[in-house]
N, C-alpha and C positions, 0 to 999 in steps of 0.2 A: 424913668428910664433905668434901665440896668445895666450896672459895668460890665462890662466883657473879660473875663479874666484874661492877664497879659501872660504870654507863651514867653517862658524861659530862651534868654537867646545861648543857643548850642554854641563851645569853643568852637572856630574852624582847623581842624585837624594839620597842621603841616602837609606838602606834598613830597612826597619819597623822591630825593634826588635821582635821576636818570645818570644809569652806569654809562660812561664814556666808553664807547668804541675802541676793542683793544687795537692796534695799529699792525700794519700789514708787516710781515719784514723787509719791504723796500724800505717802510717808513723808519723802522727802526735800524735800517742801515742808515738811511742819511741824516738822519738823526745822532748817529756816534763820529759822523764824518765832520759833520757841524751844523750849528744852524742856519747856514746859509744856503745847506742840501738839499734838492731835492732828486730823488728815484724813481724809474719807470724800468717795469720788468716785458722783456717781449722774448719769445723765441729761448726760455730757460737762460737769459743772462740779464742780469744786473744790471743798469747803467743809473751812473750819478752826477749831476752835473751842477757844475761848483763854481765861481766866478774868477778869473784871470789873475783877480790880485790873492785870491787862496789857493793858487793851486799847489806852490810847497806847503803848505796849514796841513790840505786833504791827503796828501800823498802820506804825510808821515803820519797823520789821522789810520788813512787805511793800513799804514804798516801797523803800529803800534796796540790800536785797538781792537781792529780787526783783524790781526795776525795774514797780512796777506803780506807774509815776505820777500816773492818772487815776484820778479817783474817781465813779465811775456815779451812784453814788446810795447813800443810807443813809435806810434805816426800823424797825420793827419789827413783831412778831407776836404777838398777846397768846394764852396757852398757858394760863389761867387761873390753875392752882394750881399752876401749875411756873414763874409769874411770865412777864416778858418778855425775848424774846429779838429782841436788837437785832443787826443786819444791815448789814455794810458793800460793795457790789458794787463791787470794784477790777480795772481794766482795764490793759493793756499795748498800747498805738497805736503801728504806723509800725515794728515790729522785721521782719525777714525773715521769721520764723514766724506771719506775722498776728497777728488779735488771740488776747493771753494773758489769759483773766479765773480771778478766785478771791474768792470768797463769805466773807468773814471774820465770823462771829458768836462771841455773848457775849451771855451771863445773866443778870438782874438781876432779884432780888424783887420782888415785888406788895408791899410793903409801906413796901418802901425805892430806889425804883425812881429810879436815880442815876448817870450815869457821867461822866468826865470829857469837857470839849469835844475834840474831833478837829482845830478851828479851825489850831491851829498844825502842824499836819502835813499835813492838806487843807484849804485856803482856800474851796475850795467846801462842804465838808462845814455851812457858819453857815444856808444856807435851809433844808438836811435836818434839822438839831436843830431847827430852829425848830418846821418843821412835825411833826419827830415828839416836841417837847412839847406841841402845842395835840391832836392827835389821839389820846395815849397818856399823856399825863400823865408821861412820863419825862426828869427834870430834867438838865443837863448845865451841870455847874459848869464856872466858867472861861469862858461864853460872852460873848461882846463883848458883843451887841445880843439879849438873848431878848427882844422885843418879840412881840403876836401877828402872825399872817400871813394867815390865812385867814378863820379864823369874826370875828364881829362882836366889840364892844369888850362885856362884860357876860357872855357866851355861859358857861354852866355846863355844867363835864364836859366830859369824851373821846369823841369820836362813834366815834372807832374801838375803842373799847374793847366786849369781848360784854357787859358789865353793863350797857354804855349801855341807859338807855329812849329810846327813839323817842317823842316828846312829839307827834308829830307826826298819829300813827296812834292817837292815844289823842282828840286833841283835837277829830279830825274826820272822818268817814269814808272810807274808802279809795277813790278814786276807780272806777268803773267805773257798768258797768247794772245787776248783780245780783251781789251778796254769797253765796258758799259758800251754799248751804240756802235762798237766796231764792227761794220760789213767785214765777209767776207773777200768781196772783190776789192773793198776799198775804190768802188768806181764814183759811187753817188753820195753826198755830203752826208756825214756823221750828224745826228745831233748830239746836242750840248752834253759833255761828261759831268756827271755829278764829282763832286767833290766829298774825299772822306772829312771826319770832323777834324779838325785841329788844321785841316789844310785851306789857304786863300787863293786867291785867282791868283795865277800865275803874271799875270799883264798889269799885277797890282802890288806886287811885293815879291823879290824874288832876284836873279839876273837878267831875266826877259820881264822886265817891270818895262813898260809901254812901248816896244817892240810889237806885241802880237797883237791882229788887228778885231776891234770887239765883234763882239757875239750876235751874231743876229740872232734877236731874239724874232720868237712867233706871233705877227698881230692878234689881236684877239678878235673874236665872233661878230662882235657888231661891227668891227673895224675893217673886217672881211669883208662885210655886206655892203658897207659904205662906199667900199675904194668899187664894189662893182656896178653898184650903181639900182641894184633890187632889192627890197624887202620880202623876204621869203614868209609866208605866213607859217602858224605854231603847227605843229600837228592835231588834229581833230578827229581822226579815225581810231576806232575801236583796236584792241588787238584782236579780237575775233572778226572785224572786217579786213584787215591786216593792212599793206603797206599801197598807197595810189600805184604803182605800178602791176599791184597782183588784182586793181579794181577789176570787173568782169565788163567794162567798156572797152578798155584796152585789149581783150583776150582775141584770139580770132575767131571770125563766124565759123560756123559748123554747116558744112554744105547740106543741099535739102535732098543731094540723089544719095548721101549715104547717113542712113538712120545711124542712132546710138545705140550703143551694144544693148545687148536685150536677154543673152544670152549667160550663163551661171557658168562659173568655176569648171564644174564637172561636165557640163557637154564641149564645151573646149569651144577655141573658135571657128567663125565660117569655113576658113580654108581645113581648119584640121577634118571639118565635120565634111565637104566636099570629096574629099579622097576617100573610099572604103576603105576600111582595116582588111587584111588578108586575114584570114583564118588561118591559124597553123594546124598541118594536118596530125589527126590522132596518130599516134603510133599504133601499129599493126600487133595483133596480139599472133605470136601464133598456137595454131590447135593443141591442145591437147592428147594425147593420147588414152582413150577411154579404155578400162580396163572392167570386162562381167562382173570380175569380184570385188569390185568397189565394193563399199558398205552404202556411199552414197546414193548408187546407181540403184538399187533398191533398197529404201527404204522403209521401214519397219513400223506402223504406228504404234504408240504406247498401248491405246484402248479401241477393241473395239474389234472387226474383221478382220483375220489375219491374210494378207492377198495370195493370191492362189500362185499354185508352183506353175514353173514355166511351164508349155503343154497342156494344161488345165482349158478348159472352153470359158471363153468370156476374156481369156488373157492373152493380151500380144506375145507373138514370139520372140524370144532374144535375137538379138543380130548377132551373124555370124559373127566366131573370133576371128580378126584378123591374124593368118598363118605366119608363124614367127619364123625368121630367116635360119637356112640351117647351118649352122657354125663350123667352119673349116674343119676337116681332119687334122689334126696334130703328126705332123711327119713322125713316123715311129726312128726311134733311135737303134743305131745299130748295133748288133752282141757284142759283146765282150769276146772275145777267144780267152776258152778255158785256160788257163795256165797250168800245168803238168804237176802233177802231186809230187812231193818233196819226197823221197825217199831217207829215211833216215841213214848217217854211217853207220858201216859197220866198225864195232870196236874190237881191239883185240881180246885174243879170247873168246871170239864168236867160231863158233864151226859154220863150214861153207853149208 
């Protein structure tokens, strides 16, 4: 047998680490914000959203690192059962980039709806808690002055909240000329008014809470058919056969002493064609006055015999001219009487 020479085993080369993914600048926004950030960009604006117990960390984050040192505005959003999400719009004024803005929100339970004051990080931030306590009911510890702002002293409830009722639309009728279903005559019953959002029945919350008497409402389709006591069967006709009443059983018969038209568009019908058309009569040309020396009256051929003058043998004679009327005498006008020749003076110095 013969050894088989052994093949040197080759080092295996290392593999070239893979370059990491440089990061988007969302990511590297919420990334300086903290690492609790995460960024989503839509519609060329920023938004960052940070958890409840960071939300003074992220605000002085956004100040300091991110130089956003004006604060737009702060409100919130009520999301019902995913609680409320409170919103701070921070802006960058006066850098060489124009303006830098970024949307910083945070989540806070319907039930414990609470964060701390922003006050000491944005000094303008104390009229936006104010007001987004009296319209949200969302408390912010730590605030110097929560007094109210807007609504009156007494006033019950969150007007911006969706559970709000509209006390307003309940107590009095909604302004205009005629309400959804109002008849003009108001003779024959209204149906049911819809209700705008934020407004309850009236017969259920209100001053006429169970005074007004319920709504008839509309049976429905099989409950129609039951109370009458027939099963009407589905429809089964075509749309090109069209509706049982347009069937051709129901139509009426077509009498046998008068046939069906038979007759087109343009000869028009029986009775028109029974009457004759009168003929309108030509208008009357009258004569003309023939004159010998027309050119037309004889005519000349181009080529060929020239026709013979009148009087010639072979050629009809001209018709007499008709004698033309003879034209008044012009009454002569009467002389003038000479006027006597002017004798010149004599001047002095003339001999007789």
């Amino acid at each position: 047998m013969t050894d088989t020479p052994e093949t040197p085993e080759v080092p295996e080369t290392p593999a070239e680490p893979v370059p990491a993914a440089e990061p988007t600048p969302a990511e590297r926004t919420a990334a300086s914000v903290g690492p609790w950030a995460s960024a989503t960009e839509a519609y060329d604006l920023l938004t960052v959203d940070v958890p409840a117990e960071h939300w003074i960390e992220a605000l002085t984050a956004a100040r300091d690192v991110l130089g956003l040192a004006f604060l737009d505005w702060l409100s919130a959003v009520d999301d019902l059962d995913r609680g409320f999400a409170v919103c701070a719009h921070l802006a960058a004024v006066g850098g060489p980039g124009g303006v830098r803005r970024l949307l910083l929100r945070t989540r806070v339970p319907r039930e414990r709806a609470e964060l701390p004051t922003a006050v000491g990080v944005y000094a303008g931030a104390a009229w936006h808690e104010r007001e987004t306590l009296e319209m949200f009911g969302i408390g912010f510890t730590g605030h110097p002055h929560p007094v109210t702002l807007l609504l009156p002293d007494g006033f019950e409830g969150h007007p911006l909240r969706k559970d709000f009722v509209l006390a307003a639309r309940v107590a009095k009728d909604w302004p205009g000329a005629k309400e959804p279903g109002e008849s003009a005559d108001h003779g024959g019953p209204a149906r049911r008014k819809m209700q705008p959002a934020g407004v309850p029945d009236p017969n259920e919350w209100g001053p006429l809470k169970g005074t007004l008497p319920p709504v008839a409402e509309r049976p429905a389709r099989g409950a129609r058919a039951a109370a009458a006591g027939t099963d009407r069967p589905r429809r089964t006709r075509s749309t090109e056969a069209g509706s049982a009443s347009q069937a051709a059983a129901d139509a009426p018969p077509v009498r046998a002493d008068r046939p069906r038209r038979t007759r087109s568009v343009g000869e028009g019908s029986v009775s028109q064609a029974a009457e004759p058309a009168e003929q309108p009569e030509a208008p009357r040309r009258t004569a003309r006055t023939q004159s010998s020396d027309a050119p037309w009256h004889a005519p000349v051929p181009a080529h060929g015999e020239q026709p013979a003058q009148p009087g010639q043998p072979g050629q009809p004679e001209q018709p007499e001219q008709p004698e033309q009327p003879e034209q008044p005498e012009r009454p002569q006008q009467p002389e003038r009487p000479q006027q006597p020749e002017q004798q010149p003076e004599k001047q002095d110095g003339d001999s007789a």
